[in-house]
Structures are given as structure tokens and as C-alpha cells.
C-alpha positions in Angstrom: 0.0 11.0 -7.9 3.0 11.9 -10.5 5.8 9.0 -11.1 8.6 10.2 -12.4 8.2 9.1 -16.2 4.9 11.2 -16.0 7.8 14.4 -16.2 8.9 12.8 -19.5 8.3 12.1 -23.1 9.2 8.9 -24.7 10.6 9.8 -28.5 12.2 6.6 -30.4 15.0 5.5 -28.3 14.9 9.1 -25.7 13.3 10.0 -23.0 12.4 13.5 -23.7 12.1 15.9 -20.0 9.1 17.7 -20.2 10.7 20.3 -17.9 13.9 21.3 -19.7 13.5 19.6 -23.2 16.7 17.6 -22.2 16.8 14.2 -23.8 18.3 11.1 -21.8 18.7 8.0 -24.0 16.2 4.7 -23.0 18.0 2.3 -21.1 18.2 -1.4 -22.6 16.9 -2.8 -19.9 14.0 -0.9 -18.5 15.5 0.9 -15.5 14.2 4.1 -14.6 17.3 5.3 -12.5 18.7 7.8 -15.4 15.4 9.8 -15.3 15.0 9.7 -11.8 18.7 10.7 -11.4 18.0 14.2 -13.8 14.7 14.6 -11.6 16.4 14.5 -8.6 19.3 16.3 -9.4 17.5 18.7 -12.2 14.5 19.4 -11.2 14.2 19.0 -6.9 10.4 20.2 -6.5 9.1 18.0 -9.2 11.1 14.7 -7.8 10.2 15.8 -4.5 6.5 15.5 -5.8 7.2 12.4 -6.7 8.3 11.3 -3.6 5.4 12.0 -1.2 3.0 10.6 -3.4 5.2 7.2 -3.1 5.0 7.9 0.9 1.5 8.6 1.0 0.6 5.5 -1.1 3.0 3.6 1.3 1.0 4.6 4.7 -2.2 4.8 2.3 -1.5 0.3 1.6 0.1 -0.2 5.3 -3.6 1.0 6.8 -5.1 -1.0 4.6 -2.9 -3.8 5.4 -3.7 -3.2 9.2 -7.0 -2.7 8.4 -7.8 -6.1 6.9 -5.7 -7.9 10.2 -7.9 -6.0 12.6 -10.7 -7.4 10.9 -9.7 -10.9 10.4 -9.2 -10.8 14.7 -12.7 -9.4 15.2 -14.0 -11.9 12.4 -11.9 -14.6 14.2 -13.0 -13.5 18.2 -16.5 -13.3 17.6 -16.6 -16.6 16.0 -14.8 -18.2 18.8 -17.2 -16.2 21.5 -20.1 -17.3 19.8 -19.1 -20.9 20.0 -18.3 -20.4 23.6 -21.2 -18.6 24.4 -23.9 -21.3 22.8 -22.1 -24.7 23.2 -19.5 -24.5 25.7 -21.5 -22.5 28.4 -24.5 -25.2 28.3 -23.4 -27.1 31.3 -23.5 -24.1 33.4 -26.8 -23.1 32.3 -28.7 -26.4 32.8 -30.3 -27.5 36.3 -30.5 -30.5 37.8 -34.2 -32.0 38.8 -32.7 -32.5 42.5 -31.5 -29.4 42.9 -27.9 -30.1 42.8 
């Protein structure tokens, strides 16, 4: 899945396009907005790219996500049957000598 610095070079103090040659100068901090900005603007398909594999890992993490909750309920209800099936039940199951 391509990130946008996979389209680029790093060279010293540039970022170097691997598209266009064009060189963008490495933010101080370490924002990726400039490069994403020539991507976007530059080169549509390739930022595009770049974009549905950041969707797809998105849904890819929230089934995962709902994955691991269905789970813990199913965990968490058959747990709570069991106890209700072997303890509290008990009294119903259990006859009286007398017949009552």
C-alpha cells in the first residue's frame, strides 16, 4: 500500500519526486503536507493511490475492531449462560422426596 513519501527521494535537506525529478525542501519539523500537496496537485493518480490504500486500511482496522467486540459479547454470553445453565437452574431441576 504506497504512502506518499514512497513517490519520493530523500537527498540531504530535499525531498526529491520520483515522478517529475522536482525537488521540495524537507520541512523542519517533520510534516509531510508539502509532498502531499505536489502529489495531490502534481501527480492525481499516484495521490489517488495513495488514498484508497489509507481507506482500505481504515475499513480493513474498523472490522477488526468490530471483530474483536463481537467476540468479547460471545466470550462474555456464553460465560454468563453457562453459569446460568449449571448453578442457577439447580433448584428447578431437583425433586422433592414428597412429591412436592
Amino acid at each position: 500500500m504506497p504512502k506518499v513519501i514512497t513517490f519520493f527521494n530523500i537527498q540531504n535537506e530535499y525531498f526529491v519526486c520520483k515522478i517529475c525529478t522536482k525537488k521540495l525542501r524537507k520541512p523542519k519539523d517533520t510534516s509531510h503536507s508539502g509532498i502531499t500537496y505536489h502529489l495531490k496537485s502534481t501527480h492525481p493518480n499516484e495521490y489517488e493511490e495513495t488514498q484508497k490504500a489509507k481507506r482500505l486500511l481504515k475499513l480493513i482496522k474498523n472490522e477488526k475492531g468490530q471483530q474483536s467486540i463481537q467476540s468479547a459479547f460471545f466470550q462474555r454470553f456464553s460465560e454468563d449462560f453457562s453459569q446460568w445453565a449449571c448453578v442457577d437452574t439447580v433448584p428447578f431441576m431437583a425433586v422433592k422426596k414428597d412429591g412436592f
